[in-house]
C-alpha positions as CSV (number, residue, x, y, z in Angstrom):
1,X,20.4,-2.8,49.2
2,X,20.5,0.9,48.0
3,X,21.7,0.3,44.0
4,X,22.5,3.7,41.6
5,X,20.3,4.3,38.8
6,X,22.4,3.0,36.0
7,X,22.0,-0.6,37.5
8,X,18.8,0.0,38.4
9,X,18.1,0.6,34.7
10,X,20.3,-2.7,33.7
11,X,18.2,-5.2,36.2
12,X,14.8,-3.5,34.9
13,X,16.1,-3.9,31.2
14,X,17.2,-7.5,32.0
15,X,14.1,-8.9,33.8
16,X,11.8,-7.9,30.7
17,X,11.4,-10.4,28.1
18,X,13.4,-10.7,24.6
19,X,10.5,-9.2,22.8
20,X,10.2,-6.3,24.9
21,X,13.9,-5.5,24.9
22,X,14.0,-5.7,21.4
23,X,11.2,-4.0,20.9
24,X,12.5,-1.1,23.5
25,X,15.8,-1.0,21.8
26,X,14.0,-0.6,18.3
27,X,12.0,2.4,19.9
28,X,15.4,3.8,21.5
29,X,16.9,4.1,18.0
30,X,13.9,5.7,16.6
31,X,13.7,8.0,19.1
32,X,17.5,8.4,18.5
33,X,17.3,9.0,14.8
34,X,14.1,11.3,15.0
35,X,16.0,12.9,17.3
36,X,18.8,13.6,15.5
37,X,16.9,14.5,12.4
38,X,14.3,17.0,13.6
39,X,17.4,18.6,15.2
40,X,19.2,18.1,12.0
41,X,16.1,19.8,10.5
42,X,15.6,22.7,12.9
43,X,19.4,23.6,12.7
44,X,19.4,23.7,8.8
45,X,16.5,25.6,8.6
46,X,17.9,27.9,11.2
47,X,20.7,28.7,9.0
48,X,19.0,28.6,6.2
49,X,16.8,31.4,7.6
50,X,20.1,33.2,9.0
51,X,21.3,33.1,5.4
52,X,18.6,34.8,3.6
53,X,18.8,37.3,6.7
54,X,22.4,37.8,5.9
55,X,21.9,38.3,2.1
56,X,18.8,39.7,2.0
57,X,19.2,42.5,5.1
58,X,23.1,43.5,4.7
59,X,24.5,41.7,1.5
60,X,21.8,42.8,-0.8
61,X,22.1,46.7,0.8
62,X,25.6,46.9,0.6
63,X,25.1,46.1,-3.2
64,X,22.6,49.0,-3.8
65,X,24.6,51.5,-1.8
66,X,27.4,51.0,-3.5
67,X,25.2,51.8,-6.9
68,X,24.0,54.7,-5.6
69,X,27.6,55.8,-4.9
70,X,28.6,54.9,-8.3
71,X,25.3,56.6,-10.0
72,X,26.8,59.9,-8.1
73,X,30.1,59.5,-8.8
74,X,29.6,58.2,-12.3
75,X,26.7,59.2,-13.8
76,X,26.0,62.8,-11.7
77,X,29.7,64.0,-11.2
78,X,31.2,62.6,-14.2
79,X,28.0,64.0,-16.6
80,X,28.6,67.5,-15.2
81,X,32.2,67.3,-15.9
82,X,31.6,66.7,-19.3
83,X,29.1,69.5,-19.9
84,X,31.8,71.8,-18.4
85,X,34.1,70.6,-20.4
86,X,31.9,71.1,-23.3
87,X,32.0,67.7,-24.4
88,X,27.7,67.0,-24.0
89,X,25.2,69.5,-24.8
90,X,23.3,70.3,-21.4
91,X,20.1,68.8,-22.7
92,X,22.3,65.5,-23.4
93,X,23.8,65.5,-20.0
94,X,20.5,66.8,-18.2
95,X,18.6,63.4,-20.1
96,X,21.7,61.5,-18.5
97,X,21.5,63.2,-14.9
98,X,17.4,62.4,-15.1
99,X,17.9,59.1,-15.6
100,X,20.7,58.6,-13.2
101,X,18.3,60.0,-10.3
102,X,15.7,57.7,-11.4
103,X,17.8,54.8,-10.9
104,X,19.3,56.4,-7.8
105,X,15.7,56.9,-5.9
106,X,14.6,53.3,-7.1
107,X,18.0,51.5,-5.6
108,X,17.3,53.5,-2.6
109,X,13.7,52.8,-1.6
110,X,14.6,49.1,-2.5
111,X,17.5,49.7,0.1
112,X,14.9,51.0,2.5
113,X,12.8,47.8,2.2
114,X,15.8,45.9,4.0
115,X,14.4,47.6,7.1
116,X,11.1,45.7,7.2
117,X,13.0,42.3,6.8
118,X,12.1,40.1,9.9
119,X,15.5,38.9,11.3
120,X,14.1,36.9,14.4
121,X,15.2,33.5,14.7
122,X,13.2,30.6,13.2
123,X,11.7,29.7,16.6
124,X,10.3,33.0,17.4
125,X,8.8,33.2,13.7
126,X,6.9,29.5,14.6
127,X,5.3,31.0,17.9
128,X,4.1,34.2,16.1
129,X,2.6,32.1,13.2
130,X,0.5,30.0,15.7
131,X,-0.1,33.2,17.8
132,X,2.2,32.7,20.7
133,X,4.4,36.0,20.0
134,X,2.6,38.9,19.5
135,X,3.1,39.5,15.8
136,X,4.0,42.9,16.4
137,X,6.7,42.6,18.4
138,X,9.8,42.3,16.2
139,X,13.3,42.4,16.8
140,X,15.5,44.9,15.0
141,X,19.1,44.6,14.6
142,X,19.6,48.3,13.2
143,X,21.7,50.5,15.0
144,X,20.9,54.4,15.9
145,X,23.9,55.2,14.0
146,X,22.6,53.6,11.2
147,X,18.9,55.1,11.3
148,X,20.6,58.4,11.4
149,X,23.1,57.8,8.9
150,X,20.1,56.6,6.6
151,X,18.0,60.1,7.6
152,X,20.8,62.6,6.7
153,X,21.6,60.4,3.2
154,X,17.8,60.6,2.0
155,X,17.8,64.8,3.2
156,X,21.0,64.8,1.5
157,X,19.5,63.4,-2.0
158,X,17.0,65.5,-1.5
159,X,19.1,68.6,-1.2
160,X,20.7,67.8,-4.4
161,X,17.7,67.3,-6.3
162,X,17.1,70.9,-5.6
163,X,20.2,72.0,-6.6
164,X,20.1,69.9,-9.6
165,X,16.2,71.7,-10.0
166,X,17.8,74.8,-9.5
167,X,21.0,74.6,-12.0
168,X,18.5,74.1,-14.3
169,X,16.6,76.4,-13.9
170,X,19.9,78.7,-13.7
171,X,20.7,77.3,-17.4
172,X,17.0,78.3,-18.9
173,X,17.9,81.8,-17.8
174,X,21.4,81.7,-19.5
175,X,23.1,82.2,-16.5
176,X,26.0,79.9,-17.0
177,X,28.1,81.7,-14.8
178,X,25.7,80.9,-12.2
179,X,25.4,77.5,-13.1
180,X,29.0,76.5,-13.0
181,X,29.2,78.3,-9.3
182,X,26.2,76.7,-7.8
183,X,28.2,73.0,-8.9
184,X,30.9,73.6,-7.9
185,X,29.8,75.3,-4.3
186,X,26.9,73.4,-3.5
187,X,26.2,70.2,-5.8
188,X,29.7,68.5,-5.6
189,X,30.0,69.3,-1.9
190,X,27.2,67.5,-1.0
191,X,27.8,64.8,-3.2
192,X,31.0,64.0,-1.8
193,X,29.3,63.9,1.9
194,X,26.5,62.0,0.5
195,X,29.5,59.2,-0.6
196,X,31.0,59.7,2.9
197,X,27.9,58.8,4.3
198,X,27.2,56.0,1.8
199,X,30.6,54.6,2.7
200,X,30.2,54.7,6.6
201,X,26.7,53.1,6.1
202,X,28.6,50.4,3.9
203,X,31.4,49.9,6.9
204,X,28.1,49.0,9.3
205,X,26.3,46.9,6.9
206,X,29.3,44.9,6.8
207,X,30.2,44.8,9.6
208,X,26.7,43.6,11.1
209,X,27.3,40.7,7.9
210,X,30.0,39.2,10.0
211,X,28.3,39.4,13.1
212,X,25.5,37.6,10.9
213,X,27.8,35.3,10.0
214,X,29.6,34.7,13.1
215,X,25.9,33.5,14.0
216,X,25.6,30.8,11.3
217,X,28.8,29.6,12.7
218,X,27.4,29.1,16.1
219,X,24.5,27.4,14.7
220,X,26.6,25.0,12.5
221,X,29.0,24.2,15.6
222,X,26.3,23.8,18.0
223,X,24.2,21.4,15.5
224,X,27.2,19.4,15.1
225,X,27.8,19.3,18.7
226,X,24.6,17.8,19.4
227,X,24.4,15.7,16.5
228,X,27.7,14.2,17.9
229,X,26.0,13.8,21.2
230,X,22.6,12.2,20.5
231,X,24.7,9.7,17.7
232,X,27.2,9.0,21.1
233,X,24.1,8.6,23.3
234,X,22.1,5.8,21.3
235,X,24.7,4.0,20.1
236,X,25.7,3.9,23.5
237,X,22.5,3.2,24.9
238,X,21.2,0.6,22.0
239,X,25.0,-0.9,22.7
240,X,23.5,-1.4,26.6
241,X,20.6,-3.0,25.5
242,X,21.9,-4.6,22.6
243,X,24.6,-6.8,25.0
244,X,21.9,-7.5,27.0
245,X,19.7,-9.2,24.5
246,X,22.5,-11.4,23.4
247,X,23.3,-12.2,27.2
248,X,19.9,-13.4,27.0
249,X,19.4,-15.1,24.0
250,X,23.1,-17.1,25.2
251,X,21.1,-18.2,28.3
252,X,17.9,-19.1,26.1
253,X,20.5,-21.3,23.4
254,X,21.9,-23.3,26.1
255,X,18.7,-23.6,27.9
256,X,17.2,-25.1,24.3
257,X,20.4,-26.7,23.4
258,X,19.7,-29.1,26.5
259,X,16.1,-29.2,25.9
260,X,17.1,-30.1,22.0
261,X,20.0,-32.9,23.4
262,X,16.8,-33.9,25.7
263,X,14.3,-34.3,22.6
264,X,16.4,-35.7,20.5
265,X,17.4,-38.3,22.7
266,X,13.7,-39.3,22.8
267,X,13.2,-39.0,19.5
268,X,16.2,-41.6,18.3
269,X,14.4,-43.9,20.6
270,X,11.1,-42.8,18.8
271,X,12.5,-43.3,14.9
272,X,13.9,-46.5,16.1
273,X,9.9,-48.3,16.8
274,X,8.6,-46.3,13.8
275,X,11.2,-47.3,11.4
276,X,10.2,-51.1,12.5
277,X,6.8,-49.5,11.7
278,X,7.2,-47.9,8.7
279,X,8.6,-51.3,7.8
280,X,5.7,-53.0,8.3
281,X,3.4,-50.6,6.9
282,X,5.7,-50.4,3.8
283,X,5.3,-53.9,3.4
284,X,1.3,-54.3,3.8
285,X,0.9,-51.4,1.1
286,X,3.5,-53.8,-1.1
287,X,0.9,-56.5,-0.5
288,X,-2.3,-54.5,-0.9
289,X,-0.9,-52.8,-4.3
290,X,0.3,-56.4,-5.0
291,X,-3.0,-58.1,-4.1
292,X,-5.4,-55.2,-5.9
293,X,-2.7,-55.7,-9.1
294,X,-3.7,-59.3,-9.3
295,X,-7.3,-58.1,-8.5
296,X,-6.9,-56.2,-12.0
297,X,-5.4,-58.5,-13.7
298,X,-8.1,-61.2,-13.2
299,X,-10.6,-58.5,-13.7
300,X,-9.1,-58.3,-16.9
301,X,-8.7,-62.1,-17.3
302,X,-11.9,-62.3,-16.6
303,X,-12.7,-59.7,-19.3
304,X,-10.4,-61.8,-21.8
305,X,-11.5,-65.2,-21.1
306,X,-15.6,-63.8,-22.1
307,X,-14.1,-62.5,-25.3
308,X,-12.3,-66.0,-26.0
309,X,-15.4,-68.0,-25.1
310,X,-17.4,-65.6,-27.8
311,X,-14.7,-66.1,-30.2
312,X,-14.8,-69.7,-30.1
313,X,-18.5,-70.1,-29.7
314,X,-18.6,-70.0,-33.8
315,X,-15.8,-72.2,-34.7
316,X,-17.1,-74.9,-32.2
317,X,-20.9,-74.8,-33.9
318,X,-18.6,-75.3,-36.8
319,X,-16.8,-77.9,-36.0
320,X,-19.5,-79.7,-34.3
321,X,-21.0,-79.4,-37.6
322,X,-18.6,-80.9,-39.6
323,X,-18.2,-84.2,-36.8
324,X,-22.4,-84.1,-37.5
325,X,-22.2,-84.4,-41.1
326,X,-20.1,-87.8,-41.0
327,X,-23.1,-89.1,-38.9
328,X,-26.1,-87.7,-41.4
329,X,-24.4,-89.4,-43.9
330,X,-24.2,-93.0,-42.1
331,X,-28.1,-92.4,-41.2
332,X,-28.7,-91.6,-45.1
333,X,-26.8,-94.0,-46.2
334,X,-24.3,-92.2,-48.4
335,X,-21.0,-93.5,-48.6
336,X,-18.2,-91.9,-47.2
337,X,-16.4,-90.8,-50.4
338,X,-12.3,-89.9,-49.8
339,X,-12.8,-86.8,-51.0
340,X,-15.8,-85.9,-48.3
341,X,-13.7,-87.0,-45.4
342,X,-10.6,-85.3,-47.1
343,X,-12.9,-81.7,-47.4
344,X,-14.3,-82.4,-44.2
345,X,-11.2,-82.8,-42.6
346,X,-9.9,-79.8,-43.5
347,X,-12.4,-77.9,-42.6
348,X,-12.2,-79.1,-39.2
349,X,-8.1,-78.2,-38.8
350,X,-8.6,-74.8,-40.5
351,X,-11.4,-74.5,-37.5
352,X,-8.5,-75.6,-34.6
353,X,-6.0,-73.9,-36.0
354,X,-8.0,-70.5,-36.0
355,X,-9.2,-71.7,-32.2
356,X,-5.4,-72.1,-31.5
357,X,-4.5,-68.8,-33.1
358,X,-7.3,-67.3,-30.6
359,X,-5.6,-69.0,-27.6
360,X,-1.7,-67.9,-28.6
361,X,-3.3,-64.4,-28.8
362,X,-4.8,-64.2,-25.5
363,X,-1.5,-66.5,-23.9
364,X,0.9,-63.6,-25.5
365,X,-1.5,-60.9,-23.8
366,X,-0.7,-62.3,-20.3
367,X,2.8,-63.1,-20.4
368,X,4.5,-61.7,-17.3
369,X,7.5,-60.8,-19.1
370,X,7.9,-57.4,-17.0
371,X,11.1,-56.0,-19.4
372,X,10.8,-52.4,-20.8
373,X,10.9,-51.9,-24.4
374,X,10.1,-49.7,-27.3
375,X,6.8,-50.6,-28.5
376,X,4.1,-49.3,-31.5
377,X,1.0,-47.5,-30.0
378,X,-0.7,-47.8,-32.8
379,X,0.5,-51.4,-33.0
380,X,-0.6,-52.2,-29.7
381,X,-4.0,-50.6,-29.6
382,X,-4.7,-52.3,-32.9
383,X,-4.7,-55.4,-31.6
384,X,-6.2,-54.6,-28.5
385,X,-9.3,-53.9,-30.9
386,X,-9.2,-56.5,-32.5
387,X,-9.0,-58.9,-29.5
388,X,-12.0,-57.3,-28.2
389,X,-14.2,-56.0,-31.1
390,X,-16.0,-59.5,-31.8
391,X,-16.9,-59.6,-28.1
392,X,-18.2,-55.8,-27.9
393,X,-20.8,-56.6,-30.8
394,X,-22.3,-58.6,-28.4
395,X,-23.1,-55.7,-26.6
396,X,-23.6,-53.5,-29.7
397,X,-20.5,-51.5,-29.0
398,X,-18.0,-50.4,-31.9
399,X,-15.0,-49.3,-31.8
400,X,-12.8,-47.1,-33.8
401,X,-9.2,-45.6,-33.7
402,X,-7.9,-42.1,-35.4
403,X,-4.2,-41.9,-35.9
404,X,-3.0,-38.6,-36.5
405,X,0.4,-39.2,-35.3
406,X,1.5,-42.5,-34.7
407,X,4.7,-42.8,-31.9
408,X,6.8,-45.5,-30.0
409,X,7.2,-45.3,-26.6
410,X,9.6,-47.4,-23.6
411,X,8.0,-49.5,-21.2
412,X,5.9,-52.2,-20.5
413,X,3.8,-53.6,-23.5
414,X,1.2,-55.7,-21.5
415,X,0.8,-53.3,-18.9
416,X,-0.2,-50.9,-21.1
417,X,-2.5,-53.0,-22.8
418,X,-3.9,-53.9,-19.4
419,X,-4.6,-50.3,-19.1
420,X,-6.3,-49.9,-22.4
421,X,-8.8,-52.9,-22.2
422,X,-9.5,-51.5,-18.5
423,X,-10.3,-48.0,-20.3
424,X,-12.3,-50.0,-22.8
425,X,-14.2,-51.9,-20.6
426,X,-15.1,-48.9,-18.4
427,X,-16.2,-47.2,-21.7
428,X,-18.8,-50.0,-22.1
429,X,-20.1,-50.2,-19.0
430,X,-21.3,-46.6,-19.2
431,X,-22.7,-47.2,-22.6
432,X,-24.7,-50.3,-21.4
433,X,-26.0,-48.2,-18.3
434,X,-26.9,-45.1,-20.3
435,X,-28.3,-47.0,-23.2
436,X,-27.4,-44.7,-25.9
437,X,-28.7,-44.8,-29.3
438,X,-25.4,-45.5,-30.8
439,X,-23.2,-46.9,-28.6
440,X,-19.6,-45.7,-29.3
441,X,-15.9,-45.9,-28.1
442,X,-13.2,-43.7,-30.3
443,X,-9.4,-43.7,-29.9
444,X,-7.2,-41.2,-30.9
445,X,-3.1,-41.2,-31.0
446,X,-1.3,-37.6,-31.7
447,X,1.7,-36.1,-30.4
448,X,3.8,-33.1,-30.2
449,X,7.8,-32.4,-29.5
450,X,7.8,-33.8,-26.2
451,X,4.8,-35.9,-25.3
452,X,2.5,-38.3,-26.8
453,X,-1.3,-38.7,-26.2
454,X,-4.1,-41.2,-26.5
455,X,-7.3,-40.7,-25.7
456,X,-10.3,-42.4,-24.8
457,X,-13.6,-41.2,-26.0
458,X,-17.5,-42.8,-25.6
459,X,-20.9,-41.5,-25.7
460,X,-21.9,-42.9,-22.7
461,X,-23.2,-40.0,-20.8
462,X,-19.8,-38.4,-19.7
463,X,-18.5,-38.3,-15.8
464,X,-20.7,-36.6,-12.9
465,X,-19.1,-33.7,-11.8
466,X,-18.9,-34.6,-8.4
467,X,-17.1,-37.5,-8.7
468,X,-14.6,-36.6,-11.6
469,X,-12.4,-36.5,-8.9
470,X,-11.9,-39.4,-7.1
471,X,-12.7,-42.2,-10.3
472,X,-8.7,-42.4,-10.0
473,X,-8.8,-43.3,-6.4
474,X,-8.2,-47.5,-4.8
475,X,-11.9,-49.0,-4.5
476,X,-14.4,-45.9,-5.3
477,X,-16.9,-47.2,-8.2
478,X,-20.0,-46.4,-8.8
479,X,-21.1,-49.9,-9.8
480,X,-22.1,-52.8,-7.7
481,X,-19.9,-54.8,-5.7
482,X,-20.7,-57.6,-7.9
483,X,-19.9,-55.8,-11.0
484,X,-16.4,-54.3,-9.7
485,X,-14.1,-53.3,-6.8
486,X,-13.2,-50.0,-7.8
487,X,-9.6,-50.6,-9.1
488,X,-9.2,-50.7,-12.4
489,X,-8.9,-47.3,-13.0
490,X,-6.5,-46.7,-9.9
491,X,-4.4,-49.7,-11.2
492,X,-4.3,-47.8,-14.4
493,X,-3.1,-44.9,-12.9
494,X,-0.5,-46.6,-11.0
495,X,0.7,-48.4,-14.3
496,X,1.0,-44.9,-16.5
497,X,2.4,-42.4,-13.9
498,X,4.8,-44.9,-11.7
499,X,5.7,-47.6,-14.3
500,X,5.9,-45.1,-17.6
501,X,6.2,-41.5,-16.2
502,X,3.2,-40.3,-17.9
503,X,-0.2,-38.6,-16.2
504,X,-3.7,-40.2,-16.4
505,X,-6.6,-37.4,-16.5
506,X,-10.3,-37.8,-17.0
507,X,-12.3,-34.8,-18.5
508,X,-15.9,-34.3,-19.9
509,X,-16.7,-32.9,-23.4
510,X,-18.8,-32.8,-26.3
511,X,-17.4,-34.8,-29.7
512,X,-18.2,-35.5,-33.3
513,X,-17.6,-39.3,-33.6
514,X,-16.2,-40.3,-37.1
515,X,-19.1,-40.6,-39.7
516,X,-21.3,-39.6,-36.8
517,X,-23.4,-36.7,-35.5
518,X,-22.3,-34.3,-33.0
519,X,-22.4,-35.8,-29.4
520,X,-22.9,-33.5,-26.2
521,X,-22.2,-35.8,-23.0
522,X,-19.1,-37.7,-23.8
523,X,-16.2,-38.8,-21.5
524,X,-12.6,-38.5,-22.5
525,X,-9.6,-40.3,-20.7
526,X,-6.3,-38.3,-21.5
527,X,-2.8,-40.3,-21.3
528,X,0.0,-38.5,-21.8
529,X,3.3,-40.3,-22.2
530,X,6.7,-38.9,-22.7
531,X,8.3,-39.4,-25.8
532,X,11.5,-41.9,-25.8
533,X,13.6,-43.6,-23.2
C-alpha cells in the first residue's frame, strides 16, 4: 500500500520510542530557533551594512556638496561682492577667499573618497574575505552621468582657481578695472555652472539614497517573511511531534495504569501477611527490649546488692561484737550490770537501724514507680555516690562530683539513676583493667539556655578508636561473657534518648582531675538533656 510522504513521516515518527521523539522534537526546535536566528542575524547585518552604504556613499556626499555650494555661494560670491562694494579691503576678502578654497578642496576630496566605498552585499564581502571572490572585483553603483558630472566639477574648480590666481594677480598690478571685468565675465559664470552641476550631482546622489533605501526595505520585508515562515514551520512541525508523544505517553499511562491496578492488587494481598508479620516481629523486639531491660536491671541489682553486702559487712562484725561481749563477761565472771546491757543494747539498735536505713535506701532505688517528674540532678547523683562510694573503696576507686550549674529535669528518677550507676560501673571496670596509678571517676553538671549536661569522666585509659562506635550498640562488650552481656550501655541509651529526649555520646580526652595532675587517656560520657517538661 503506496502511502504519501507526510504519513510516511507520521508512522516513522510514531514507531520510534518516547526518548527518541522527544529527543527529535528537542533537535527540531533547535534547529528551528538557530534557524531563525542566524537568519535573524544575517538579515540585520545585511541592513546594517546597507545602512552604512546609504549614509556613508550618498548621505554623507550630499552633505559635503551642498558645502561646497554654500563655500561658493557664500564665502566666494558673497566675499567679492563685498570688496566691490568696498566694504572689505581686498587683502581681507582675499584671506577669506583662501580659506574658503581650502575648505572647498578638503570637502571635495573627502567627497571623492565615497567612490572607493565597497557597496557589495554582505554575502559577497564574506566570500572575498575567505578568498572566494576575487578581491578585485567590486561592484560599483555610480552612474556615467555621475563620473562625468564629477570630472567637469573638479576642471571647473580648477578653472576658478585660476581665475581667482589671476584677479590677483590683476589687483597687484592695479588694474581694478580689469579685476572687476574678469569677475564678473569669467569667475561668477563659472561659479554659477559649478552650482548647477553641484545641484544635478545632488538630484543623483539622492536619488540613488532612495533606491538604497528601497533595498533595506526589501531586506526588512523579506527577513520578516521568513522569520514568519520558519516560526509557522516548527511550531507546526514540533505541534506534529508534540501530539504524537502525548498519543504515546496516553497509551503508556493506561498500559501502567493496569499494570499499577495489577501490582497493587498483589501488593494489598502482600501488606496483609506482613502486617501479621510486622506484628509479630513488633512484639519479639517488645520482649527482647523487655527481657535485656530486666537483664539491666539485675545487672544493676546485682551491682547494688555487692554494695549492700559491703555496707553491712561492718555493722554485722559490730553487732556480733556487742552479742560476744554478754558472753565474755559470763566466762569472766562479771556481773551483768543494768547499765552494761542498757549501753550494750543500744549500741546494737543504733547498728539495725543504720542496717535498715541501708535497706530503705537500696528498696527506694528499685521501686518501679515508672511516673515522670521533676527531679534534682545534683540531688540524684549525690546519692547515687554515696550509695556506691563505700563499695568502690574496695576497689580503690573515688569518686567526685563538680557542680557548676545545678538543673532539674522531667522524667524518670530511677531510670536515670540506673543509667548513672551503669556509667559508674563501666568507669570502674576500665580502671580495674588498666590499673592506673590513681584510679578516678569525676562528675560534672553544667548547663546552658536550652540543654543540660552531665558528664562522665575516668582515667582508665579512654575508648579504642575502633570501637567508639559501636559501645552504644545491644550485646557488643569487650569483657567476658561472664563479666557482662553488652547492654548496659545500650539500655542507657535507650533510657536517655527514648524515655527523656536527650542524646548519649561517648568521646576521648585528656583532663585535669580536681586536686590532681593532668591526665592524657581519659574517657568522657556526654548526656545531654533538655531543659524542662
Amino acid at each position: 500500500m503506496n502511502l504519501n510522504p507526510v504519513k510516511k513521516l507520521v508512522n516513522l515518527i510514531d514507531s520510534l520510542t518516547i526518548t527518541k521523539t522527544t529527543t527529535l522534537l528537542f533537535l527540531i526546535m533547535v534547529m528551528g530557533m538557530l534557524f531563525i536566528g542566524s537568519f535573524s542575524h544575517i538579515s540585520l547585518s545585511m541592513m546594517r551594512d546597507n545602512f552604512n552604504i546609504l549614509y556613508g556613499k550618498r548621505m554623507l556626499p550630499v552633505i559635503r556638496l551642498e558645502k561646497i555650494k554654500d563655500i561658493f555661494s557664500v564665502n566666494i560670491l558673497d566675499t567679492l561682492r563685498d570688496i566691490e562694494n568696498e566694504n572689505i579691503t581686498f587683502k581681507q576678502g582675499w584671506d577669506v577667499i583662501s580659506l574658503a578654497q581650502d575648505l572647498m578642496r578638503e570637502d571635495w576630496r573627502e567627497y571623492k573618497k565615497s567612490f572607493d566605498i565597497d557597496d557589495s552585499d554582505v554575502v559577497v564581502k564574506v566570500l572575498r574575505s575567505w578568498g572566494v571572490v576575487d578581491k578585485k572585483v567590486k561592484k560599483d553603483n555610480y552612474t556615467s552621468d555621475e563620473k562625468v558630472l564629477a570630472v567637469k566639477i573638479e576642471q571647473k574648480i580648477d578653472f576658478v582657481d585660476s581665475i581667482l590666481n589671476n584677479i590677483f594677480k590683476l589687483h597687484r598690478q592695479g588694474k581694478k578695472q580689469a579685476v572687476y571685468s574678469t569677475i564678473q565675465n569669467q569667475l561668477y559664470p563659472t561659479v554659477y555652472s559649478i552650482n548647477a552641476d553641484l545641484t544635478q550631482l545632488i538630484n543623483i546622489n539622492l536619488d540613488a539614497s532612495k533606491e538604497g533605501k528601497e533595498n533595506i526595505n526589501k531586506v526588512y520585508r523579506s527577513t520578516f517573511k521568513w522569520i514568519i515562515a520558519g516560526t509557522i514551520g516548527t511550531i507546526a512541525i514540533a505541534t506534529l511531534i508534540a501530539f504524537i508523544i502525548l498519543q504515546n505517553i496516553r497509551f503508556l499511562h493506561n498500559s501502567l495504569e493496569s499494570r499499577v491496578k495489577k501490582k497493587t492488587k498483589e501488593l494489598r494481598d502482600l501488606n496483609r501477611d506482613l502486617e501479621l508479620k510486622i506484628k509479630k516481629e513488633v512484639e519479639k523486639s517488645r520482649e527482647k527490649d523487655e527481657i535485656m531491660f530486666r537483664q539491666s536491671r539485675l545487672a544493676a541489682m546485682g551491682e547494688m546488692i555487692g554494695n549492700i553486702a559491703h555496707q553491712w559487712r561492718q555493722p554485722l562484725n559490730a553487732l556480733s561484737l556487742v552479742i560476744q561481749s554478754f558472753q565474755t563477761k559470763r566466762l569472766l565472771g562479771m556481773p551483768l550490770s543494768d547499765n552494761f546491757i542498757d549501753e550494750q543494747v543500744k549500741q546494737g539498735s543504733l547498728l539495725t537501724e543504720n542496717m535498715s536505713k541501708t535497706i530503705d535506701d537500696f528498696r527506694n532505688f528499685f521501686d518501679p514507680n515508672k511516673k515522670r517528674v521533676y527531679f534534682d540532678i545534683k540531688e540524684n547523683i549525690t546519692k547515687n555516690i554515696e550509695l556506691l562510694s563505700q563499695y568502690y573503696k574496695k576497689y580503690d576507686v573515688s569518686i567526685s562530683l563538680i557542680c557548676k550549674q545545678d538543673f532539674k529535669i522531667f522524667g524518670y528518677q530511677n531510670e536515670f539513676s540506673q543509667v548513672i550507676i551503669n556509667l559508674f560501673s563501666n568507669s570502674k571496670d576500665a580502671l580495674n583493667d588498666t590499673k592506673p596509678a590513681r584510679k578516678l571517676i569525676e562528675v560534672q553538671i553544667y548547663s546552658d539556655d536550652k540543654y543540660g549536661y552531665i558528664e562522665v569522666i575516668d582515667n582508665g585509659g579512654g575508648i579504642k578508636q575502633e570501637i567508639i562506635d559501636r559501645i552504644f550498640d545491644p550485646y557488643f562488650t569487650t569483657k567476658h561473657k561472664s563479666a557482662g552481656a553488652g547492654i548496659g550501655l545500650y539500655m542507657s541509651a535507650q533510657i536517655i534518648e527514648k524515655q527523656m529526649d536527650g542524646e548519649l555520646r561517648a568521646e576521648n580526652c585528656s583532663h585535669i582531675f580536681e586536686d590532681y595532675e593532668l591526665e592524657e587517656k581519659c574517657a568522657k560520657i556526654i548526656i545531654r538533656l533538655p531543659l524542662g517538661g
